[in-house]
C-alpha positions, 0 to 999 in steps of 0.5 A: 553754669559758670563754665558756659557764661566764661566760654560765651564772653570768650566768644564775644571777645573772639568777635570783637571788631579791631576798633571795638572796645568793651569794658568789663563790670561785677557787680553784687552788693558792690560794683567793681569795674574789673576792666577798663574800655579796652580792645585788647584780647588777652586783657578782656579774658584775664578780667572774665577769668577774674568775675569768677576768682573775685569769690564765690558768694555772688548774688542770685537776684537781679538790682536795678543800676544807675550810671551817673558821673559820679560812678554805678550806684546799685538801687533795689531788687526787682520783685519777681512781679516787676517786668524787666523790660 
């Protein structure tokens, strides 16, 4: 599975427009930004292959976040009976 996500951000790097900048986040019971707004190439797909070498033990459930300017704080999982949208 991790094979098809890492070759769908590589994609969506290849798309970017040149005035496009994204940034790239990992989050588990931690956040960490892993790459600042950039619209540099080689440097978004170094982070993407970062997300996967940062380990393995990534959480399988979904967490609400808030962004505040005092950074991400990761609020509760959501229950299975909660809609995400």
């Amino acid at each position: 599975m991790w094979g098809r996500i890492r070759k769908a951000a590589e994609t969506f790097i290849k798309q970017l427009l040149p005035n496009d900048r994204i940034m790239v986040v990992s989050f588990n019971e931690k956040v960490q930004f892993v790459c600042d707004f950039t619209s540099d190439h080689a440097e978004l797909k170094r982070a993407v292959t970062v997300l996967k070498t940062r380990g393995s033990a990534h959480q399988q459930h979904l967490r609400q976040y808030t962004i505040t300017p005092d950074g991400v704080t990761l609020g509760d999982q959501f229950a299975a009976s909660q809609s995400l949208l």
